[in-house]
MARKOLBA-323502 format. One line per field, with one value per residue (C-alpha): x, y, z. Coordinates in Angstrom, 2 decimals, always signed. Layout:
<zanus>
u	c(X; ...) $
v	c(Y; ...) $
w	c(Z; ...) $
</zanus>
This chain:
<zanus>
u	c(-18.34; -16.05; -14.95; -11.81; -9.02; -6.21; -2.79; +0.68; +1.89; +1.25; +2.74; +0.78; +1.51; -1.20; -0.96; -4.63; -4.89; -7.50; -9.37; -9.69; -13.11; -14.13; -16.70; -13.62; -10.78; -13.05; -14.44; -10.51; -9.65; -12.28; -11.08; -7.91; -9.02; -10.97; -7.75; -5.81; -8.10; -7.75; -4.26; -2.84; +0.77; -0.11; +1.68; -0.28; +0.54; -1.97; -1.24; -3.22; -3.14; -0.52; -2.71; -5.87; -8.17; -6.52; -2.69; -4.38; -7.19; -5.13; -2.20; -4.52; -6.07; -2.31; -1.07; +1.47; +0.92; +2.67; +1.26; +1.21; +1.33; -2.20; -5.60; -8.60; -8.96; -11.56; -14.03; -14.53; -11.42; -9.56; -5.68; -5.83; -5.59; -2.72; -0.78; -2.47; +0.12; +2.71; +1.04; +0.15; +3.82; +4.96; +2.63; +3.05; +6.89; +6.59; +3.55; +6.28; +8.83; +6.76; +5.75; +9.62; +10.30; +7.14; +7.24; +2.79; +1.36; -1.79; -2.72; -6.48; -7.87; -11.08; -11.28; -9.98; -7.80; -4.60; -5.73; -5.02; -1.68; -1.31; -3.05; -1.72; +1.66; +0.63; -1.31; +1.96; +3.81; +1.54; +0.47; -2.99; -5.17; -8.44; -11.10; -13.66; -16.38; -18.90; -21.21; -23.76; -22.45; -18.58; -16.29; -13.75; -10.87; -12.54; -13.59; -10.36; -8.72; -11.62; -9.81; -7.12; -8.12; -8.68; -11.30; -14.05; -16.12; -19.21; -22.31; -25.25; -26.68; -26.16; -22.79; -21.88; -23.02; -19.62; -17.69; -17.38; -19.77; -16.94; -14.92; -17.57; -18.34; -21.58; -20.28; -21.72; -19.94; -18.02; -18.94; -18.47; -20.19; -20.04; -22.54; -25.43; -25.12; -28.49; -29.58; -33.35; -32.17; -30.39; -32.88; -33.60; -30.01; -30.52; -32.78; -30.86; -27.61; -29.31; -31.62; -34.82; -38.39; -38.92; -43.01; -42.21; -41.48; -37.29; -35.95; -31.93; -30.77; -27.49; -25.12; -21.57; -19.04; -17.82; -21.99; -24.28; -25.33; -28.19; -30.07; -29.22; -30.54; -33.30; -33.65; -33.93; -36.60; -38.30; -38.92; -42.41; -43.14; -40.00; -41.96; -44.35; -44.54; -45.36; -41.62; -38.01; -34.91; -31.48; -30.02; -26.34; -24.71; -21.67; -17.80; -18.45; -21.81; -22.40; -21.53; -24.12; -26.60; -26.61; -27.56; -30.31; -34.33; -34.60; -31.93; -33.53; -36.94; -37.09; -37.90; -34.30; -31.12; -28.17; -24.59; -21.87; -21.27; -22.68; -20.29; -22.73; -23.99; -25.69; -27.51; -28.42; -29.86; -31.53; -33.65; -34.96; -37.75; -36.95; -33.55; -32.36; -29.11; -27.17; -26.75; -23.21; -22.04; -21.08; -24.52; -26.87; -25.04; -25.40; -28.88; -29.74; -28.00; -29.86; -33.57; -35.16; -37.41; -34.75; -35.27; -32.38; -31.00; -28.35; -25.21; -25.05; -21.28; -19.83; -18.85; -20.65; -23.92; -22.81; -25.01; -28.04; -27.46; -26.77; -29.90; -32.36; -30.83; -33.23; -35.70; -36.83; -37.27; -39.52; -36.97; -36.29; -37.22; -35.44; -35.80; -33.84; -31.34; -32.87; -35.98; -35.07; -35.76; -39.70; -40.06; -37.53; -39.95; -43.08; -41.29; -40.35; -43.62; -45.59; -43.79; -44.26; -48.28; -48.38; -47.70; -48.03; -45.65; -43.02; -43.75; -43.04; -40.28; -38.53; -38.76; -38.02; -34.21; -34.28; -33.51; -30.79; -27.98; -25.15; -23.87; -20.50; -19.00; -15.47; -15.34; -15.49; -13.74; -11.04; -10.96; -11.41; -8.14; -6.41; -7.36; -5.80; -2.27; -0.34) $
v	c(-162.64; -161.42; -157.91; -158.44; -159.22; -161.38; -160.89; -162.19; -159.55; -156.35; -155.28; -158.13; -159.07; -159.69; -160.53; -159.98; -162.18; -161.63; -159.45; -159.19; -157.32; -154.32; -157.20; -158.31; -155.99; -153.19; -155.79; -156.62; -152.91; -152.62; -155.33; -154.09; -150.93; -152.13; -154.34; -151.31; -149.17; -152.25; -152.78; -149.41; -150.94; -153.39; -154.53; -155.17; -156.65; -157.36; -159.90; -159.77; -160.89; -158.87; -156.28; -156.77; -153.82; -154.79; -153.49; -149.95; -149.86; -151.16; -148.61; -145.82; -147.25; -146.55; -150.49; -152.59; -154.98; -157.14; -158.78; -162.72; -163.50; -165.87; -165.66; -168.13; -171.52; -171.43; -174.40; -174.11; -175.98; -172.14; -171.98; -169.44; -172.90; -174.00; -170.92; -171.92; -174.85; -172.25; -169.46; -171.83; -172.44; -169.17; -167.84; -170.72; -169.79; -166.21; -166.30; -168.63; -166.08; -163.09; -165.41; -165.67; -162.55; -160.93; -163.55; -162.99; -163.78; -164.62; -165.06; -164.02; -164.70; -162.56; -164.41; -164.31; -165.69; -164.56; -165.92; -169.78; -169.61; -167.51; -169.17; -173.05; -171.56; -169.93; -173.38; -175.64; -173.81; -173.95; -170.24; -169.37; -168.78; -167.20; -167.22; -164.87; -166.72; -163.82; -165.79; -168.32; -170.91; -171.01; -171.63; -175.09; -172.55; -171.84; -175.06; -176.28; -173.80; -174.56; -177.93; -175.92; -172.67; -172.10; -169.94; -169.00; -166.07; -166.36; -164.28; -166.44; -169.06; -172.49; -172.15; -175.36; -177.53; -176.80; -175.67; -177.38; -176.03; -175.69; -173.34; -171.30; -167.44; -165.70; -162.42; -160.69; -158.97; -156.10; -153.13; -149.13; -148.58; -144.46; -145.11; -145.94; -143.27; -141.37; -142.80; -141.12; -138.18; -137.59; -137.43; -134.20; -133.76; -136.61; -135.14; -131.64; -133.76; -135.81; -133.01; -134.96; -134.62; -135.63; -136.03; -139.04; -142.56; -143.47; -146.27; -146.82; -148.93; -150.15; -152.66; -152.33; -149.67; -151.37; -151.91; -154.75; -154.98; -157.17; -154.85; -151.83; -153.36; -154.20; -150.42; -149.54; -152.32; -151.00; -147.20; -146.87; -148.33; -145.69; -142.49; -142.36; -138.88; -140.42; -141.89; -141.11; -143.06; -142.56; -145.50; -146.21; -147.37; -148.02; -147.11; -150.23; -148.99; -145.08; -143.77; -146.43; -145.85; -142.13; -142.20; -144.18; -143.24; -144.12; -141.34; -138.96; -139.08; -136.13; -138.29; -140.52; -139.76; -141.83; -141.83; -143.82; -143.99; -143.06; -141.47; -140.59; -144.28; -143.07; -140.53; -142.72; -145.31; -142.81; -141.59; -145.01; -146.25; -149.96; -150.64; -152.67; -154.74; -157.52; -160.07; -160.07; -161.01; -157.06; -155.71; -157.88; -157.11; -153.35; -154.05; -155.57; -152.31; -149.99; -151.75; -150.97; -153.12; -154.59; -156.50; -159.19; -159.76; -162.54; -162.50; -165.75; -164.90; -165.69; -169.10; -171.95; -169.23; -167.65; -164.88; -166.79; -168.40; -165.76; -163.80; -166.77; -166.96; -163.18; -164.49; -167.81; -165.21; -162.72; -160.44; -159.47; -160.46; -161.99; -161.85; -164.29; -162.74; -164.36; -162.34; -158.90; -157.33; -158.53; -158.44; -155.62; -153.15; -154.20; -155.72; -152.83; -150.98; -153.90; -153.23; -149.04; -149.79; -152.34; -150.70; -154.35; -155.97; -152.65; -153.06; -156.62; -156.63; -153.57; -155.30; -159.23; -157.28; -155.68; -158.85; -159.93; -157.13; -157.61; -154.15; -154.83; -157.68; -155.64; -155.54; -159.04; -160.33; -158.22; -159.46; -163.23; -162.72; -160.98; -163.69; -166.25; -165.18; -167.15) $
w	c(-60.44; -57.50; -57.51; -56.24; -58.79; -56.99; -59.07; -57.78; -60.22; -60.58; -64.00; -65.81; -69.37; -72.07; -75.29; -77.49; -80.96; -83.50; -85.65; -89.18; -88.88; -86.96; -85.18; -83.96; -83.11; -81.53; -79.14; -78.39; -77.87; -75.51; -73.39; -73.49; -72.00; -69.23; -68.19; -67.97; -65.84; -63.45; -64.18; -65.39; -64.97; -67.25; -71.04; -73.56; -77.03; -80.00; -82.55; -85.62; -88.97; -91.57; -93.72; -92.20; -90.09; -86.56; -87.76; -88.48; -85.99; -82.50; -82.92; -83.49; -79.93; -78.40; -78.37; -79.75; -82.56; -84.15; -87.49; -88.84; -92.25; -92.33; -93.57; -93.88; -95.23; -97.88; -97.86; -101.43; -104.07; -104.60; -105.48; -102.25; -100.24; -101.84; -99.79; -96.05; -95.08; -95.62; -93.85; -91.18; -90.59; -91.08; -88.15; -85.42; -86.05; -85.53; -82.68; -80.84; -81.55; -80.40; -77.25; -76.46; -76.42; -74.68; -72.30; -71.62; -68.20; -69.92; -73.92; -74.86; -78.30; -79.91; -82.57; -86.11; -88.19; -85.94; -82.90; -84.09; -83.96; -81.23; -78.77; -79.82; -78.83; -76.01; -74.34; -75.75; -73.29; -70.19; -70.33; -69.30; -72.66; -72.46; -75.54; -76.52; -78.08; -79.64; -82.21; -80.75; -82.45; -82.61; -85.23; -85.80; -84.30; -81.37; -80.59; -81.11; -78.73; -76.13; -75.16; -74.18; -73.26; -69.07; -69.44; -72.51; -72.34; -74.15; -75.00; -75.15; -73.10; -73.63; -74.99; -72.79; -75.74; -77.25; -74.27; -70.98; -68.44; -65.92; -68.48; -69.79; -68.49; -69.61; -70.05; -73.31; -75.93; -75.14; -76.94; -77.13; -74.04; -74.30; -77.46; -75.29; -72.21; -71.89; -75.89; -74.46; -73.49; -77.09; -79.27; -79.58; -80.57; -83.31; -84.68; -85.44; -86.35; -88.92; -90.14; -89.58; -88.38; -85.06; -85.95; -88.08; -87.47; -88.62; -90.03; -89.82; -91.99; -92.64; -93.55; -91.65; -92.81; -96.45; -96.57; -98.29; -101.41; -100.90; -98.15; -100.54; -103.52; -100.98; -100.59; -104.06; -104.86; -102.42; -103.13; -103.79; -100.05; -98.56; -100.67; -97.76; -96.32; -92.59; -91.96; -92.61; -92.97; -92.38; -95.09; -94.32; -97.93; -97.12; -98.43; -101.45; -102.83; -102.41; -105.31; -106.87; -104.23; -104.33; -107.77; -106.77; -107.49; -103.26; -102.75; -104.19; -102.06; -99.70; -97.02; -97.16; -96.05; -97.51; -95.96; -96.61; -92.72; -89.63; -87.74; -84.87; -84.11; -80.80; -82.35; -85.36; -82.53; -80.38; -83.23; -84.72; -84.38; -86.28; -86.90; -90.07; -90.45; -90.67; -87.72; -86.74; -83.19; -82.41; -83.64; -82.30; -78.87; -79.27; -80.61; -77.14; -75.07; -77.74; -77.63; -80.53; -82.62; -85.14; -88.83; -88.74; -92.40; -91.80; -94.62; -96.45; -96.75; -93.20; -92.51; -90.77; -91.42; -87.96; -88.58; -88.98; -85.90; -84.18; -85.36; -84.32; -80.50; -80.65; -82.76; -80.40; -77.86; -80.02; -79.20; -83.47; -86.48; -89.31; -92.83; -95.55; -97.39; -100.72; -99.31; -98.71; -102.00; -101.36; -97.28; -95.97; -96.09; -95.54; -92.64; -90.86; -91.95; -89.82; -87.05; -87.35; -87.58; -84.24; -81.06; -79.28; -81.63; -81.15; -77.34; -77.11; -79.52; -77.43; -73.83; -75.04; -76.75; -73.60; -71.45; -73.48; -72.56; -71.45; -69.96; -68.50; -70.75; -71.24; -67.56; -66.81; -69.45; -68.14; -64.23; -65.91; -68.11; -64.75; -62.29; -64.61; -63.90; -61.75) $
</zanus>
């Protein structure tokens, strides 16, 4: 991709839609940032969905949001469905109204249940739209959108079986690029932060911020295998469960460390030596920057099973291994254990993630959503 970034403006005016999880309103601040180090004269707006993580998180980031009263359709017969036609309305009325009044060069959706509405009213009236496709297999919105949309930034190969080819930008995920400066070099300092033994093997294990039950109930089936004086684990519970967990038999082994979060995420992946968690879009892509051996454990909760999915574009490559949610309880361990006692298997596991970064993604999302403006 070109360098340059032609404008005919240069106070350029963006809206952002999404969110609804941190997987997708951190990626969406991140963009946002990189646009205004290229554009520092340039507005920004975020739309996101009323009482969701994006109308806390974004203004925190110092932007504008404004929020629309929507949330999922539920594929299952709920009385929660009943409400969507009307929320559906509601939030094509006021995404038009916000789209009036901002008057955007350019409309980019991250994904969510916002960035629907937002971007049909956006492409009705002729404005560039740009989507942000993270999963490896995309969801009905997004392939909706994609008929309209001028440009779609994805993060895997191949993505032109849903997209057209002529559309369709591999640019990775964007993550928090200051998490993976120097990991190497910050181990020693790991080490002290965490309070751990730099002469034994770690495992880091977690399960997002809110946490998952099935990987901690994994944990505490597992606590004969984790009492084993030659490795360590830093076990991230998770705001839900850590009251429950830290009351757990695995909690108390002298060896195991339980937090409800990590708060130091480059230290926590600069220490391990096998990494444990779930296989959403945002991990996996800081699992390929980080390059550790990692144990994939996709959530059966996530529609159209995007995490399993996503978890096998790694796997056909040997690049990670997955293990069934059903199956955690039994292989979680003994997993990660394998992988501990066979240097070839850590070796090949560590160079195939390796190949799969993607280091700049904010960046060139951001000069793809700039060179759309007229």
């Amino acid at each position: 991709m070109t360098n340059q970034v032609l404008l005919k403006t240069e106070n350029p005016k963006i809206i952002i839609s999404g969110g609804g999880t941190g997987g997708h309103v951190f990626p969406a601040i991140a963009i946002a940032n990189e646009i205004k180090k290229l554009k520092p004269n340039a507005q920004i707006l975020f739309v996101g969905a009323a009482g969701k993580i994006e109308m806390e998180k974004v203004p925190k980031a110092g932007y504008p949001i404004e929020g629309l009263w929507i949330s999922g359709f539920h594929r299952q017969l709920t009385l929660r469905n009943l409400m969507f036609p009307f929320k559906l309305i509601s939030s094509l009325w006021k995404a038009n109204r916000i789209i009036n009044h901002f008057k955007p060069d350019v409309v980019v959706g991250v994904g969510g249940y916002a960035s629907g509405p937002t971007l049909e009213m956006a492409s009705r009236k002729g404005i560039p739209v740009l989507v942000q496709e993270q999963n490896s297999f995309p969801g009905i919105t997004n392939r909706l959108l994609a008929k309209r949309a001028s440009k779609i930034c994805v993060a895997y190969d191949g993505m032109d079986r849903w997209f057209p080819k002529s559309k369709t930008v591999l640019t990775g995920n964007p993550v928090r690029q200051d998490l993976f400066t120097n990991l190497d070099n910050k181990q020693d300092e790991a080490y002290e932060y965490f309070g751990f033994d730099k002469n034994k093997k770690t495992i880091f294990v977690f399960g997002g911020s809110l946490g998952a039950r099935t990987i901690n109930n994994a944990m505490v089936a597992n606590t004969k295998l984790i009492n084993n004086p030659e490795i360590q684990v830093l076990w991230q519970a998770g705001k839900l469960y850590m009251k429950e967990m830290v009351q757990s038999k695995t909690a108390e082994l002298n060896n195991v460390k339980v937090l409800q979060f990590v708060d130091r995420m480059d230290l926590a992946y600069a220490m391990a030596d096998v990494i444990i968690g779930r296989a959403g879009a945002l991990s996996i892509s800081e699992l390929c920057l980080v390059g550790k051996p990692s144990i994939l454990i996709p959530s059966p909760n996530v529609s159209e099973d995007h995490q399993t999915k996503n978890a096998m574009a790694l796997v056909e490559k040997n690049a990670a291994l997955l293990v069934k949610d059903s199956e955690a309880e039994e292989l979680i361990m003994k997993k990660a254990l394998e992988i501990l006692s066979d240097e070839p298997l850590k070796k090949n596991l560590r160079e195939n993630i390796l190949k799969l970064k993607k280091e700049n993604a904010a960046v060139e999302i951001a000069k793809t959503v700039l060179n759309l403006i007229k």
